[in-house]
GUNU-542835 format. One line per 10 residues: number of its first residue (from 1); for each residue x, y, z of C-alpha. Coordinates in nm, 3 decimals, m for minus. Layout:
residues N
NUM> X/Y/Z ~ ...
end
This chain:
residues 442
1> m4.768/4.155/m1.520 ~ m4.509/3.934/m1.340 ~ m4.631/3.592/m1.447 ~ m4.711/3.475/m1.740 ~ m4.974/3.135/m1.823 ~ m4.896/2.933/m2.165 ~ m4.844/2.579/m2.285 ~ m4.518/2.532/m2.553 ~ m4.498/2.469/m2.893 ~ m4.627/2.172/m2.953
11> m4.875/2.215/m2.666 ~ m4.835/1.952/m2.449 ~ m4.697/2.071/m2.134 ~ m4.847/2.424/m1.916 ~ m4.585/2.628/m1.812 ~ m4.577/2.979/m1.584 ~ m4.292/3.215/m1.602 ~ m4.236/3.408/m1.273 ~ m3.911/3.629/m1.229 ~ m3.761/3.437/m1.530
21> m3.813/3.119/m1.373 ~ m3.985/2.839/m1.582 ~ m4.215/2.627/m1.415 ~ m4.414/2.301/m1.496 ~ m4.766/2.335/m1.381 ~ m4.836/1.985/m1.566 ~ m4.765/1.794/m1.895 ~ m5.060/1.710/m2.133 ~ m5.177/1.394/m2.232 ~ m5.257/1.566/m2.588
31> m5.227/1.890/m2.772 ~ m5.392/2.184/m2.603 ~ m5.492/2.569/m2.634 ~ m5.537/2.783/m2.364 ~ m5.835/2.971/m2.234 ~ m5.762/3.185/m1.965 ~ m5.771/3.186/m1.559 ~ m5.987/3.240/m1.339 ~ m5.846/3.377/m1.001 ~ m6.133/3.330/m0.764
41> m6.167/2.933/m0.831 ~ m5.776/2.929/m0.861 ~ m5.795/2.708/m1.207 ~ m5.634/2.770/m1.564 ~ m5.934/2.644/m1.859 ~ m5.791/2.501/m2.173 ~ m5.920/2.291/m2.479 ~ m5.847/2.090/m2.703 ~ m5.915/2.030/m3.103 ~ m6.239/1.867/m3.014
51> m6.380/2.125/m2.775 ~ m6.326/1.945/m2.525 ~ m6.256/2.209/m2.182 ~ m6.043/2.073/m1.917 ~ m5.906/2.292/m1.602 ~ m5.642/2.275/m1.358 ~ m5.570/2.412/m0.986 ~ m5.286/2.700/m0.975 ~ m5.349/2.875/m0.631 ~ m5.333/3.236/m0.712
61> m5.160/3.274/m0.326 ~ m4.894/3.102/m0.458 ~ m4.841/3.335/m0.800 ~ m4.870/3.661/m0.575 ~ m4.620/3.511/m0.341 ~ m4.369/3.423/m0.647 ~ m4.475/3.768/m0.783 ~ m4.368/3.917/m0.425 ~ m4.047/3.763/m0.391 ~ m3.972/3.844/m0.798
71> m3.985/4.228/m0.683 ~ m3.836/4.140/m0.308 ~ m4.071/4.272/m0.138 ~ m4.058/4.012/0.114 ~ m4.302/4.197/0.378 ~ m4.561/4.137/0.128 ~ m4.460/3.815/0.031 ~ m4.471/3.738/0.426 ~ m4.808/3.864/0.451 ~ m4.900/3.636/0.182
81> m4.740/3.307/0.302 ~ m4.992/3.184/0.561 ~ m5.267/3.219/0.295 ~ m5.058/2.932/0.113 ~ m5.144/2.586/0.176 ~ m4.864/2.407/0.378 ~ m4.800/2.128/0.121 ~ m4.682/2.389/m0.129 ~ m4.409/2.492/0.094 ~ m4.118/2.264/m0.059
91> m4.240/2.428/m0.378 ~ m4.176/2.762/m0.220 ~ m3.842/2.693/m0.110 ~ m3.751/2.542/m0.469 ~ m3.904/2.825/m0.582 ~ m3.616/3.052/m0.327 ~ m3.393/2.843/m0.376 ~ m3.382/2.915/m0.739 ~ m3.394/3.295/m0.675 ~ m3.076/3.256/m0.454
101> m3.292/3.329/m0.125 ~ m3.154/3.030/0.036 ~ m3.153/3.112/0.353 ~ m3.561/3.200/0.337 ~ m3.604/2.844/0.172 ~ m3.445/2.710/0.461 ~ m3.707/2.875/0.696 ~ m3.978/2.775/0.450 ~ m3.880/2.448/0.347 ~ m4.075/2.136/0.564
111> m3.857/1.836/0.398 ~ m3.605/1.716/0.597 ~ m3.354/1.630/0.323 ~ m3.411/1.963/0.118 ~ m3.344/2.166/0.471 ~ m3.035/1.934/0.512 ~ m2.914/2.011/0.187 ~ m2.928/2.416/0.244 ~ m2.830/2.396/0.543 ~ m2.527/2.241/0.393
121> m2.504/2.514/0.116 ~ m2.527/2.793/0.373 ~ m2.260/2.572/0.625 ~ m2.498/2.595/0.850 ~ m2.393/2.318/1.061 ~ m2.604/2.370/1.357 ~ m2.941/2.299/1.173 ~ m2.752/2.027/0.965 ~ m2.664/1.848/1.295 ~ m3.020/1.914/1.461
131> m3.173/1.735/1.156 ~ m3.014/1.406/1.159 ~ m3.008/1.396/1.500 ~ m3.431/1.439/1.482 ~ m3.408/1.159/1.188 ~ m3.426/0.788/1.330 ~ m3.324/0.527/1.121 ~ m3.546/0.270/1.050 ~ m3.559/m0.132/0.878 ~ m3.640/0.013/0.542
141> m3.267/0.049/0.491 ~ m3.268/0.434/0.501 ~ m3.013/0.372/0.767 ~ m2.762/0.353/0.503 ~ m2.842/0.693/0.310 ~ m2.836/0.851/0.664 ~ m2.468/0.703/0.708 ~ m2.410/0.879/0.364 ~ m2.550/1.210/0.490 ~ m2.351/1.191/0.781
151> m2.032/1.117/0.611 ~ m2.114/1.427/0.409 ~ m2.139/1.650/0.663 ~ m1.822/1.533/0.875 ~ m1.623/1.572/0.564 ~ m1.762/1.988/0.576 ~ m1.705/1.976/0.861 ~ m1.388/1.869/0.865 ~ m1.282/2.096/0.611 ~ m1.376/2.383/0.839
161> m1.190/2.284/1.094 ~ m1.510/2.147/1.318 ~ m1.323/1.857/1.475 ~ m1.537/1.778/1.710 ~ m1.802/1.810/1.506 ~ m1.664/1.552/1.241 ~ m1.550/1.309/1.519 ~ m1.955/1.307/1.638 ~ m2.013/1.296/1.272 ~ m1.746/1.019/1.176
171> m1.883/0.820/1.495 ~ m2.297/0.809/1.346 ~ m2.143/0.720/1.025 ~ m1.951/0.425/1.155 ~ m1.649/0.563/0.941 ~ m1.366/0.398/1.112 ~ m1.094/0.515/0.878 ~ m1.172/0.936/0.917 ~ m1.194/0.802/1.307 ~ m0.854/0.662/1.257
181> m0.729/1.013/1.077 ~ m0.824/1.238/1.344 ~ m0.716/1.058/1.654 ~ m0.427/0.957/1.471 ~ m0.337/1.292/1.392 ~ m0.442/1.440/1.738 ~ m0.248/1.194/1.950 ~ m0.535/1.066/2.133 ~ m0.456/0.746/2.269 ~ m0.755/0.710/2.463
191> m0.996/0.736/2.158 ~ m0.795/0.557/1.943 ~ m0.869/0.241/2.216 ~ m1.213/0.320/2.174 ~ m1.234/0.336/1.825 ~ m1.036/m0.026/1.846 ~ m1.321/m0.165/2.071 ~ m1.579/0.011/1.800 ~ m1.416/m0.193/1.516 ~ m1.371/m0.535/1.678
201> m1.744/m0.548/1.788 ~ m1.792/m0.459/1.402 ~ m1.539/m0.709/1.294 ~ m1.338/m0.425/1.121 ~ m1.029/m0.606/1.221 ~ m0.776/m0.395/1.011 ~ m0.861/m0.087/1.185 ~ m0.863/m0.227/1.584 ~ m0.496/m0.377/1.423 ~ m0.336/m0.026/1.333
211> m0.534/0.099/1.675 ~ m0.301/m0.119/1.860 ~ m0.003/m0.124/1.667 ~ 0.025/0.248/1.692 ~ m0.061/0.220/2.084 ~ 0.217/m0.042/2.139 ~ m0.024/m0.277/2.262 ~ 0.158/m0.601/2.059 ~ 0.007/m0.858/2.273 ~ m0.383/m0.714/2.123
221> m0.221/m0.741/1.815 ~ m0.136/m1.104/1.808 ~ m0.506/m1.168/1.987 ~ m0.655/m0.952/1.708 ~ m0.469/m1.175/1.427 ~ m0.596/m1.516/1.595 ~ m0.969/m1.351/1.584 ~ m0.955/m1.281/1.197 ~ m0.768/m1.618/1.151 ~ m0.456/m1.514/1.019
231> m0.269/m1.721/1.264 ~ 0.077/m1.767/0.999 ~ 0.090/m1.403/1.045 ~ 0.112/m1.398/1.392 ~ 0.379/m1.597/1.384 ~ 0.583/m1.364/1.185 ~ 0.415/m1.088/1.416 ~ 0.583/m1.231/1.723 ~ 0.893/m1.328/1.538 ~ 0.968/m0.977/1.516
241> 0.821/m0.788/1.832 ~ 0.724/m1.103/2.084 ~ 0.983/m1.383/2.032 ~ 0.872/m1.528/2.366 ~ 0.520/m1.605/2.182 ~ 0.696/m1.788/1.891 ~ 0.649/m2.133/2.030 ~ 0.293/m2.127/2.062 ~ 0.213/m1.927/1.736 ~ 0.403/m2.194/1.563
251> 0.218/m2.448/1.685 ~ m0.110/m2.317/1.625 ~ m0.009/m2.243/1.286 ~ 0.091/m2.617/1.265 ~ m0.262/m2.736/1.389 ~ m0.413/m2.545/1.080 ~ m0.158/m2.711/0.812 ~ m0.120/m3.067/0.681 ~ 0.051/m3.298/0.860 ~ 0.375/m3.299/0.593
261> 0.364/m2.931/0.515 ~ 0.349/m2.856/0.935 ~ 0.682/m3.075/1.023 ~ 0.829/m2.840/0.740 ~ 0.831/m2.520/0.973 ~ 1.102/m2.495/1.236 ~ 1.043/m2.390/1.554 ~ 1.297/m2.168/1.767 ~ 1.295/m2.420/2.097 ~ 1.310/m2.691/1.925
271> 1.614/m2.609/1.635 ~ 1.734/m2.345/1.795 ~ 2.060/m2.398/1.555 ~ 1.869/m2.252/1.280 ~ 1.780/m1.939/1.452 ~ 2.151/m1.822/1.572 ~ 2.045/m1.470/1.687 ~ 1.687/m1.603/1.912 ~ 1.811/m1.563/2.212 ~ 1.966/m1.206/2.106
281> 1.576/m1.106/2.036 ~ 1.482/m1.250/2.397 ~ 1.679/m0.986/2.482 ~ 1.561/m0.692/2.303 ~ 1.205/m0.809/2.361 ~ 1.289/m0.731/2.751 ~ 1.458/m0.410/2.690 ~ 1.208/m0.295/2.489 ~ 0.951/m0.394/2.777 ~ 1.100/m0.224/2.987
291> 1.146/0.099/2.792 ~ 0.757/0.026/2.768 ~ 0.708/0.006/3.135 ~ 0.796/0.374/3.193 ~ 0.502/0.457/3.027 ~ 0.440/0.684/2.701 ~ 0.617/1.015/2.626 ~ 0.416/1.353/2.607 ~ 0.423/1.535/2.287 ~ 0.610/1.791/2.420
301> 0.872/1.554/2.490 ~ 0.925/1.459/2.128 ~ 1.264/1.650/2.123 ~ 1.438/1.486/2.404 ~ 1.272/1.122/2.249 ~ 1.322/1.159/1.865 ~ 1.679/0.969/1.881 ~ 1.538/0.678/2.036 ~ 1.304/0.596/1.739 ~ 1.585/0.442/1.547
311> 1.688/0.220/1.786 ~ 1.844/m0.093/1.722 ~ 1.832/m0.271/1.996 ~ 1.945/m0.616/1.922 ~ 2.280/m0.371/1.763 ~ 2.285/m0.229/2.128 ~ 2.256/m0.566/2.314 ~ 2.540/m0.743/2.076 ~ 2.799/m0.430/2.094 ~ 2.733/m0.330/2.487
321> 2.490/m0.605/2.613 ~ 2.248/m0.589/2.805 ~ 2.199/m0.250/3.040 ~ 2.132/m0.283/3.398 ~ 1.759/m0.251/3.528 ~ 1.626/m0.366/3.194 ~ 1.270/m0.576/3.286 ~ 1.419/m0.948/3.273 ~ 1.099/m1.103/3.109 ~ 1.105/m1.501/3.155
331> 1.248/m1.679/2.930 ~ 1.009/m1.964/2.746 ~ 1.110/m2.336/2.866 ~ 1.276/m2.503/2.568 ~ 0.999/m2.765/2.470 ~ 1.034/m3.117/2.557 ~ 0.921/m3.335/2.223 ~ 0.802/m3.654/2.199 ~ 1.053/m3.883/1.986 ~ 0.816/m3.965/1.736
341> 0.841/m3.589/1.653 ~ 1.177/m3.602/1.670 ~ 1.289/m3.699/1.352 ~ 1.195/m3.460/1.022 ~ 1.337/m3.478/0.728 ~ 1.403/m3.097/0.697 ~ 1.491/m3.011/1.082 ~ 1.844/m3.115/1.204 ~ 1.821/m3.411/1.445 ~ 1.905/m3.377/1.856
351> 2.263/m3.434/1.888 ~ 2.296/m3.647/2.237 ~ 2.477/m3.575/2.552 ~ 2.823/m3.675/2.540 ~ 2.755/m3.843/2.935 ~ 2.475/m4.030/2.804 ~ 2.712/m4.196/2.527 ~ 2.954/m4.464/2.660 ~ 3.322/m4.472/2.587 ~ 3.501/m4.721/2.376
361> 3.746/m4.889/2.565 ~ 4.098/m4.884/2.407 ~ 4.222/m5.135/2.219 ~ 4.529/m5.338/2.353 ~ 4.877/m5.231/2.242 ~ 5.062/m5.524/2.019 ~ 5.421/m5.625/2.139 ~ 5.710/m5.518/1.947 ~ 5.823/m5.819/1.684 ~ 6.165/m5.867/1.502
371> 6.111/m5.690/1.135 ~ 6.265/m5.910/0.886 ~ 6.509/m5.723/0.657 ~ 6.352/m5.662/0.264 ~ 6.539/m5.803/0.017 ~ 6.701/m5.529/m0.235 ~ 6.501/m5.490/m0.580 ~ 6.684/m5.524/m0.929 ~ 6.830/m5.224/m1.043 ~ 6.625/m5.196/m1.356
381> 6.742/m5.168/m1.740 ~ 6.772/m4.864/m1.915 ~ 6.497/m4.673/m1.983 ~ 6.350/m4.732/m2.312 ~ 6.282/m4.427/m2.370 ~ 6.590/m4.251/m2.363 ~ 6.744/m4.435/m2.610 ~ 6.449/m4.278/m2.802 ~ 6.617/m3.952/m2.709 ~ 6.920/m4.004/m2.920
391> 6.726/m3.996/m3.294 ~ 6.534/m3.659/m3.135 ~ 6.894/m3.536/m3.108 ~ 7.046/m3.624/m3.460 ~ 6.726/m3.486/m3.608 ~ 6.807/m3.126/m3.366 ~ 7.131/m3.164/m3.553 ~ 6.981/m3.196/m3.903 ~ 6.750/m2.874/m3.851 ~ 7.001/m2.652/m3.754
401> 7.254/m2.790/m4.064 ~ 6.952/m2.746/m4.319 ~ 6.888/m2.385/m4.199 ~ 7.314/m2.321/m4.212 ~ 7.221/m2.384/m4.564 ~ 6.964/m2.214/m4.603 ~ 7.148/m1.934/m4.489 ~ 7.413/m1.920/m4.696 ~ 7.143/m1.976/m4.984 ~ 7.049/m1.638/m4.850
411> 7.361/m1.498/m4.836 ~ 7.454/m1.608/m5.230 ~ 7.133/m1.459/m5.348 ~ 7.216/m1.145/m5.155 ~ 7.554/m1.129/m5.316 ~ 7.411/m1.230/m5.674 ~ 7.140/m0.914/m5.632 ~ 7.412/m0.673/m5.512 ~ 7.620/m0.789/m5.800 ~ 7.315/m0.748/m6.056
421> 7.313/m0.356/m5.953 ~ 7.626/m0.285/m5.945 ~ 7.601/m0.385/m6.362 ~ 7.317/m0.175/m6.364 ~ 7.486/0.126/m6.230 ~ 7.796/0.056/m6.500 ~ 7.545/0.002/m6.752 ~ 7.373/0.390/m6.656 ~ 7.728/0.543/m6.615 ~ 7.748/0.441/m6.977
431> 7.480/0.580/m7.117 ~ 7.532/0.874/m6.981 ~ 7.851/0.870/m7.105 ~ 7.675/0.832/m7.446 ~ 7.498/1.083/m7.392 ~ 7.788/1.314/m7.347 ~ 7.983/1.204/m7.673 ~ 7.656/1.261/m7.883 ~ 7.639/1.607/m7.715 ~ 8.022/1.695/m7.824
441> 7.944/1.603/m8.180 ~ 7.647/1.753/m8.228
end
């Protein structure tokens, strides 16, 4: 009464419902009407519109088992396993899996990759690890869904806190960059060089870079650059960290330029006017080895160390100079050129030795000779243009009589207006005065 046989509506597919699961026994090839089953041949009958009878295989061990687990009654359901055939033991564990009995489909299951995957669900990291590690990769190129499945279960692992476990993990997966993370993170030093090794023999030259870099191992760096052909970076590398390796970046870099564009880049030792402050970084490059030389700092140091990671050391050396027992690393030789390679048109040329450059000899001292007296000039004429000056003056003159007239001008038109009211205020007085007589008489 726990499973129930049918095909769907349009009968083309046979279906079984156990424990509200649906399952696909087959699909049809054409419309078809079921019979019945028969349990002791373990085969569903059905037919078609023509009467045609066709049959299929549905193990009847394998409904009572789905039945079982339906009711959980798992002793019966145990009871009844080993009667089931062991090919239809993935479709067991499905079959659990769908139930939510994961962790009896992961005793069931035979399929490597479904165990891996509930082993994953559970976090059951043990079994997950024992599978890949029984899985060999092979030419087929399955080698790359294994790295997949291993990243997968680093990143779990990591997120549970497994470290070790994602480091073996991160190591099977060739994932360089979670490598990176967790000895970055941890402080380990000596993995870190390991993981730089890794990468190089892998060509992952970005990774064995920041391996170094963060190790203080600059000299690696500048080999690591010259592997993966960036040699103009180099050059700036050890511009900044290893001035005394300048000289023979640069001309390396040169090698790989055109002839033109390579007598374009200056060289410290050889225009060492253009780099004022070189000899400054010679300087700080041996203090800093020998800050190097007393080897690195534990962590629980940090406190005592954390002011010397904003140094400035070529600030120190030009304020206080140099401090006694610094490392005095040799200085580079300053490069003897050729004079062929002398000459560029944007370097400055070699001034020469003053010794090397002979002397002019002075020249002789003339004897004294009687200066003949110069003969007085003319005294010249008058200056035509002052007697210019005398019209400019009249004309002054003119100006300031025209605007004494125009003045006065002013002065009768002022008197003429004052005049005018005064006539008007007689000529008001005597209207009102009018104005009084008609009042009288009326």
């Amino acid at each position: 009464g726990d499973c129930f046989l049918y095909t769907n509506e349009s009968g083309t597919r046979l279906n079984y419902c156990v424990g509200g699961e649906v399952i696909t026994l087959c699909h049809l090839d054409r419309q078809m009407y079921m019979l019945g089953y028969v349990a002791r041949e373990n085969r569903v009958y059905l037919m078609d519109r023509n009467g045609a009878i066709i049959s299929y295989k549905l193990l009847e061990s394998i409904l009572q088992y789905q039945t079982a687990v339906v009711r959980q009654d798992f002793d019966l359901a145990n009871e009844i396993l080993p009667s089931v055939p062991r090919d239809q033991y993935n479709d067991i564990a499905r079959f659990l899996e769908a139930q939510g009995f994961k962790e009896v489909a992961l005793q069931v299951a035979d399929d490597p990759d479904l165990r891996f995957d509930l082993a994953l669900q559970l976090e059951n990291f043990q079994v997950a690890l024992e599978i890949m590690k029984s899985q060999k990769p092979d030419k087929s190129g399955s080698s790359v869904e294994q790295q997949q499945r291993w990243k997968q279960l680093g990143d779990m692992a990591l997120a549970n806190g497994e470290l070790v476990l994602a480091e073996e993990c991160a190591l099977y997966a060739e994932d360089f960059s979670g490598l990176l993370l967790l000895h970055t993170a941890s402080g380990n030093r000596e993995s870190m060089m390991k993981l730089s090794a890794l990468a190089l023999e892998q060509k992952r030259y970005n990774i064995a870079f920041i391996c170094n870099f963060l190790a203080n191992n600059l000299e690696a760096c500048v080999d690591i650059l010259h592997k993966a052909g960036r040699v103009a970076e180099a050059a700036f590398f050890v511009r900044t960290y290893l001035p005394s390796k300048v000289d023979s970046c640069v001309e390396l870099w040169k090698k790989e330029l055109p002839p033109k564009v390579g007598q374009s880049i200056a060289n410290p030792q050889e225009n060492p006017d253009m780099f004022p402050s070189f000899q400054i970084a010679l300087q700080a490059e041996q203090l800093a080895a020998s800050i190097k030389a007393k080897g690195p700092l534990p962590a629980n140091k940090y406190a005592e160390a954390v002011s010397q990671l904003d140094l400035d050391l070529m600030e120190i050396i030009k304020t206080k100079g140099m401090p006694a027992g610094a490392a005095q690393a040799p200085v580079p030789p300053v490069k003897q050129v050729e004079p062929e390679l002398v000459v560029k048109e944007t370097t400055t040329a070699s001034i020469p030795e003053p010794s090397l450059v002979p002397e002019p000899s002075p020249a002789p001292i003339p004897e004294p000779t009687d200066i003949p007296e110069p003969i007085p000039a003319p005294i010249p004429g008058p200056d035509p243009v002052q007697e210019e000056s005398e019209p400019v003056l009249v004309d002054t003159n003119d100006d300031l009589a025209d605007d004494d007239a125009l003045l006065d001008d002013d002065d009768d038109e002022f008197n003429h207006a004052q005049a005018d009211e005064v006539d008007l205020l007689n000529d008001d007085d005597d209207l009102l005065n009018d104005d009084d007589d008609l009042a009288n008489w009326s």
